[in-house]
C-alpha positions in Angstrom: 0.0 0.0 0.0 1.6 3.4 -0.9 1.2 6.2 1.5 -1.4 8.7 1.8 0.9 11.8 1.7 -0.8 15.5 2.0 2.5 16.8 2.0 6.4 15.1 2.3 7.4 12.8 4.4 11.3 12.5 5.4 12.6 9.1 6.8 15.5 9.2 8.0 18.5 7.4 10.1 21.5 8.2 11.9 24.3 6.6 13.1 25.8 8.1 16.2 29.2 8.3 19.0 26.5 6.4 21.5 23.0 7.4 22.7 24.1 10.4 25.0 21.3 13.3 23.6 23.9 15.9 25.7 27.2 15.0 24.4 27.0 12.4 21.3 26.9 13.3 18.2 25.8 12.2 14.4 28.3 10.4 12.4 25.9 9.2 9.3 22.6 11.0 8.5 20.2 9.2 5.9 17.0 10.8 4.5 14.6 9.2 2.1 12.3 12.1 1.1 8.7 10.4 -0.1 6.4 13.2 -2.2 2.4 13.0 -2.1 2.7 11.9 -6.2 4.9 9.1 -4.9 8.5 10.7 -6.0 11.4 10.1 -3.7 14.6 11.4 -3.1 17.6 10.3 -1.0 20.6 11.6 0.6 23.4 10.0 3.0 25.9 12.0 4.3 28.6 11.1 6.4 30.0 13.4 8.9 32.6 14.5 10.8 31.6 14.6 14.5 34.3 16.3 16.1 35.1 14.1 18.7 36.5 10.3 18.5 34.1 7.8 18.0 34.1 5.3 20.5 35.0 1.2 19.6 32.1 0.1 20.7 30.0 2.3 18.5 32.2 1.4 15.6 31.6 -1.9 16.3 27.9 -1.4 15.8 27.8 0.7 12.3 31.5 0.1 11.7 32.3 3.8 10.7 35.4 4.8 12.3 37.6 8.2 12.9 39.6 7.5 10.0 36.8 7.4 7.9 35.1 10.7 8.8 38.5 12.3 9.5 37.6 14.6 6.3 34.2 14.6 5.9 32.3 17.9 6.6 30.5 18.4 10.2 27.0 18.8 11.2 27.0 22.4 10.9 28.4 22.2 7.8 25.5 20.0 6.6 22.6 21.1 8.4 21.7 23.6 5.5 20.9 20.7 3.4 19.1 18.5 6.1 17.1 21.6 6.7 16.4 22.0 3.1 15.5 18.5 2.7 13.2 18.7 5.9 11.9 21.9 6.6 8.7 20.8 4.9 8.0 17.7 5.9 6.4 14.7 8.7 9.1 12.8 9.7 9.5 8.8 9.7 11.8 6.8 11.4 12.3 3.4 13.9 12.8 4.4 17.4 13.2 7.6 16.2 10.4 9.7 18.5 12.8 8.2 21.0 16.1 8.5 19.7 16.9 9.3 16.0 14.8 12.8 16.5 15.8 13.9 19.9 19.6 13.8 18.4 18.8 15.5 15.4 17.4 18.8 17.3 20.2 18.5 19.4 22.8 18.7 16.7 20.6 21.5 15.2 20.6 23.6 18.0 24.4 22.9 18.3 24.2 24.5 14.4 22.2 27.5 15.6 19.7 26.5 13.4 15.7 26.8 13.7 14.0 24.2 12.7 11.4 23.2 15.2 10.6 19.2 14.2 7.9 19.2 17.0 5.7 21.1 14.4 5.9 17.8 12.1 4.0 14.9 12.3 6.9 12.2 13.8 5.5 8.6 12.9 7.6 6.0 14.8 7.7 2.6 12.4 8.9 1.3 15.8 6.4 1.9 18.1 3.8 0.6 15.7 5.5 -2.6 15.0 6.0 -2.8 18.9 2.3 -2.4 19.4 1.4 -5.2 16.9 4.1 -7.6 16.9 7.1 -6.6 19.1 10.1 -7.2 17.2 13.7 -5.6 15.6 13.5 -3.8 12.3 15.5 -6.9 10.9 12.8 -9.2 12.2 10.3 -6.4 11.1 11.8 -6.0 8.0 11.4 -10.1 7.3 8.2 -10.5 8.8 6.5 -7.4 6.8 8.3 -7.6 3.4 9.6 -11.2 3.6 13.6 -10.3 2.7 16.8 -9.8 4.6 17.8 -7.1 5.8 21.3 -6.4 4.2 24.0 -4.3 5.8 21.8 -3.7 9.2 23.2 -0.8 10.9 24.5 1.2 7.9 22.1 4.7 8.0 20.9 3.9 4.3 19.9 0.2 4.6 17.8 1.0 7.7 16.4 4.1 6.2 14.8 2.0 2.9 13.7 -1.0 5.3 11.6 1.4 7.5 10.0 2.7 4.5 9.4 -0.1 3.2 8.4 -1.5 6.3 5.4 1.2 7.0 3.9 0.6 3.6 3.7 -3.3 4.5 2.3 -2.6 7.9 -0.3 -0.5 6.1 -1.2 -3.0 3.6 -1.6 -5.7 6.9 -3.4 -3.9 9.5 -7.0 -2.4 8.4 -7.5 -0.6 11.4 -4.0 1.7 10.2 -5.2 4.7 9.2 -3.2 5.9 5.7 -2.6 9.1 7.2 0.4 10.7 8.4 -1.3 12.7 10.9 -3.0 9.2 12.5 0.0 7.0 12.2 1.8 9.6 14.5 -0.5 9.8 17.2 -0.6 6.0 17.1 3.0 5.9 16.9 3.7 8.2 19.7 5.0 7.6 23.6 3.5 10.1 26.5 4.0 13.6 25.2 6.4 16.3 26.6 7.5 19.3 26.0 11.2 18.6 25.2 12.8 15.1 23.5 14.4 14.4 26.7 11.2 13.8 28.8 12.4 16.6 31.2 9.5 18.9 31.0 5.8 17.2 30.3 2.5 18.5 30.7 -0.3 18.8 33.8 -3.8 18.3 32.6 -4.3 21.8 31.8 -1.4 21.8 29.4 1.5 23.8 31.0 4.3 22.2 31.5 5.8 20.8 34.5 8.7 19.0 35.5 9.5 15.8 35.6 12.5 15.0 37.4 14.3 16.2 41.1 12.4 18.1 43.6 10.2 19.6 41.7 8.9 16.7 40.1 5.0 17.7 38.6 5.5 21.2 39.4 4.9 23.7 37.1 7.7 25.0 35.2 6.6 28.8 35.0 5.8 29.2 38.7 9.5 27.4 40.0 11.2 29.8 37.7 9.5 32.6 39.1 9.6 31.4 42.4 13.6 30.5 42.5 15.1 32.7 39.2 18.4 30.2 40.7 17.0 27.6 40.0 17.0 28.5 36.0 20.6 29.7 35.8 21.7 26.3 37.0 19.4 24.2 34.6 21.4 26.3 31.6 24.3 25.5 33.0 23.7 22.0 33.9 24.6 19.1 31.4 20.7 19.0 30.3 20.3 18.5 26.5 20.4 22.3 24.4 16.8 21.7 23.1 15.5 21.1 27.0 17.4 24.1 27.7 15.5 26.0 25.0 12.1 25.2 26.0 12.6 26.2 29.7 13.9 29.4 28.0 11.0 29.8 26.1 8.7 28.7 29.2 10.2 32.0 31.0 10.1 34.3 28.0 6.5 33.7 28.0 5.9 34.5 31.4 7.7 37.5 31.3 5.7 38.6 28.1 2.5 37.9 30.2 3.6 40.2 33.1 4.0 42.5 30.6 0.5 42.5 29.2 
């Protein structure tokens, strides 16, 4: 079953130093861009990430210092990931959890605004978890019935979870063909940042969710100890959890202002 598209759709992979959204950074980015008339187009880049990649990541994706020693970094690239994306839902496995969270990390690091919240995000994962509970190779074997070469390589994975989604589609009737459905249904407890350090109350405003303010509200502890703020930016916390505090306090002072 082909997908019901009202506009793009990037999946996309990345291989990584390790799973640290703070400190770890992309070494392979993948993007299969799928167009509602059904046109594609696909980019792997890999990059440079500025510090060495540890063995045991290596020995997962088997890309190594040496052979990102001249290839260009993020920053360099994240013009053309933006360009690729800016307009698009976004597709991945594990990537709500992972894949995404990273990526606004490394585009923050860039100084570049691109907010991917605003996107549909359809996990391939979480769906697959919620039918049949398996890997993408299993997934990829049990869906489309072939072996999933090169496993680990950013490209390979990237063209399995696409073709994956379009064989869940054609399996499960109750799937809605719709990018806006599949990532609701694909989608872990909402929060505010990629971390799960700020979430939401039932009225909507976030709170958060770790330390001694645990399911307090974010805009009254900031007002109530302006401390308390300087050392979450200057904590190791993840840049994009940084900027949604920020943005949590601009707000308030806006209201003040009203």
């Amino acid at each position: 079953m082909e997908l019901q598209l009202k506009k793009p759709i990037c999946f996309f992979d990345l291989e990584t130093t390790g799973i640290q959204l703070a400190s770890d950074r992309i070494v392979e980015i993948s993007i299969l861009k799928v167009f509602p008339n059904g046109n594609k187009e696909g980019h792997t880049w890999r990059v440079n990430p500025g510090i060495p990649i540890p063995k045991v990541a290596s020995a997962v994706h088997g890309i190594t210092d040496d052979m990102v020693a001249n290839e260009p970094s993020f920053a360099e690239l994240a013009p053309k990931v933006v360009a690729l994306m800016k307009d698009s839902d976004l597709g991945g496995y594990n990537s709500n959890r992972f894949d995404i969270p990273i990526l606004a990390e490394e585009l923050e690091r860039a100084g570049v605004d691109l907010d991917l919240k605003k996107a549909n995000s359809v996990d391939v994962q979480t769906i697959f978890h919620k039918k049949e509970k398996r890997t993408l190779e299993a997934a990829y074997m049990f869906y489309c019935g072939k072996t999933l070469e090169n496993a680990h390589s950013a490209e390979a994975d990237t063209i399995a979870t696409y073709e994956v989604l379009k064989s869940q589609l054609d399996r499960y009737d109750d799937l809605q063909n719709d990018m806006g459905w599949l990532a609701g249904f694909s989608s872990h407890k909402q929060f505010a940042d990629y971390a799960g350090f700020v979430g939401f109350d039932k009225e909507g405003e976030e709170v958060f969710t770790f330390g001694k303010h645990k399911g307090s509200r974010v805009s009254e502890i900031l007002e109530k100890e302006p401390g308390y703020f300087g050392w979450l930016l200057n904590a190791d916390f993840p840049l994009y959890t940084k900027k949604v505090l920020t943005r949590v306090k601009l707000r308030k002072l806006n209201n003040k202002l009203l």
